[in-house]
C-alpha positions in Angstrom: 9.5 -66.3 78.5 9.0 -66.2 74.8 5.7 -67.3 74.8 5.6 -63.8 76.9 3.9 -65.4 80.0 3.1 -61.9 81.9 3.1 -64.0 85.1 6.0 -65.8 85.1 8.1 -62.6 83.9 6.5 -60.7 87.1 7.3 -63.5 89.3 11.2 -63.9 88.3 11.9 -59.9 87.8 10.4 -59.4 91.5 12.9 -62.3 92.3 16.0 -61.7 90.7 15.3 -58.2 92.8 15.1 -59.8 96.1 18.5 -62.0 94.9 20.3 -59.0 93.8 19.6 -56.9 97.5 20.1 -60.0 99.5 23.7 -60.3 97.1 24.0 -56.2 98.8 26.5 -55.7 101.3 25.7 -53.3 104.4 27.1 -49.7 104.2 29.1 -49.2 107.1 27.5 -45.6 108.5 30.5 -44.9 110.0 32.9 -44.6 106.9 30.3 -42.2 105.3 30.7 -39.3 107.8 33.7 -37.2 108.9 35.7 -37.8 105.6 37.7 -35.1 104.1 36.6 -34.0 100.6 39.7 -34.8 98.8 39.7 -38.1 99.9 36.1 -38.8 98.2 36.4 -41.0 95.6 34.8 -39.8 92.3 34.5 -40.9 88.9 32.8 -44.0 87.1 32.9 -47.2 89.5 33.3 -44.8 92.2 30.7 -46.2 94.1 30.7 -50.0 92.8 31.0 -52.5 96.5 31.9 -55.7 96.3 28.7 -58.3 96.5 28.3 -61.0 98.6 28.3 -64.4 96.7 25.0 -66.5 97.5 25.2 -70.1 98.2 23.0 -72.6 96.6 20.9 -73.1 99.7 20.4 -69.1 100.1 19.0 -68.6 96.6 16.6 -71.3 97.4 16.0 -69.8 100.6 14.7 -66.0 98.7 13.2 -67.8 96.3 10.9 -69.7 99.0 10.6 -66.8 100.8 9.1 -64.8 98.0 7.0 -67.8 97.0 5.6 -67.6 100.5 5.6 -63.9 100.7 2.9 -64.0 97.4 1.0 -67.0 99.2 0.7 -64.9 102.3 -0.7 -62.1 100.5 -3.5 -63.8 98.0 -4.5 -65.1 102.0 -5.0 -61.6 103.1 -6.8 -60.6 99.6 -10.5 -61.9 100.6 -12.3 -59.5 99.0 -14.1 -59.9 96.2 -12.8 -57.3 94.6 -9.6 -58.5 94.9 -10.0 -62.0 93.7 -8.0 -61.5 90.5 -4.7 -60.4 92.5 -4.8 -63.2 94.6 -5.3 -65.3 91.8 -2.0 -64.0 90.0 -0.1 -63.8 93.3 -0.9 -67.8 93.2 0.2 -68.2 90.1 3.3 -66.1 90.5 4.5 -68.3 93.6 3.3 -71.7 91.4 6.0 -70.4 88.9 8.6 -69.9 91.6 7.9 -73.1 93.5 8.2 -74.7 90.0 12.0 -74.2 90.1 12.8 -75.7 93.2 10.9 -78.2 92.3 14.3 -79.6 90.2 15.6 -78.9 87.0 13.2 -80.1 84.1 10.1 -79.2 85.6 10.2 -75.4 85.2 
């Protein structure tokens, strides 16, 4: 990331994002409505959930899927016009397949 490689910085920020709301526990609708006021909790942290902890095999599971998810779209980019996104969305899931690939060849 130093050498400020635009396309692998994409790549792992849109990743990390799909780790951190796959980490995201459900909001249970039902605890949200019908509450009395002063029993609201306010104040910083107030609304701070516990995460769900990924295992191993689920992190490589989102990062596969989001490799695949950038295949799938460069697929559906055949314009012309359009030959440059699908180009980086390539090179975006190269990176990402790069790390599963085993430690030492990212």
């Amino acid at each position: 990331m130093r050498a400020r490689d635009k396309t692998a910085v994409s790549a792992l920020r849109a990743t990390l994002a799909a780790l951190d709301n796959a980490e995201a526990v459900p909001v249970d609708e039902a605890g949200l409505r019908g509450g009395a006021l002063e029993h609201v909790p306010v104040g910083a942290g107030a609304t701070e959930a516990a995460r769900r902890e990924l295992s191993e095999s689920h992190v490589i599971d989102v990062v596969r899927a989001e490799a695949a998810e950038r295949l799938e779209a460069a697929v559906q980019l055949t314009a012309l016009a359009h030959a440059d996104r699908a180009a980086q969305l390539r090179a975006e899931a190269a990176v990402l397949l790069r790390f599963l690939d085993g430690p030492g060849t990212a």
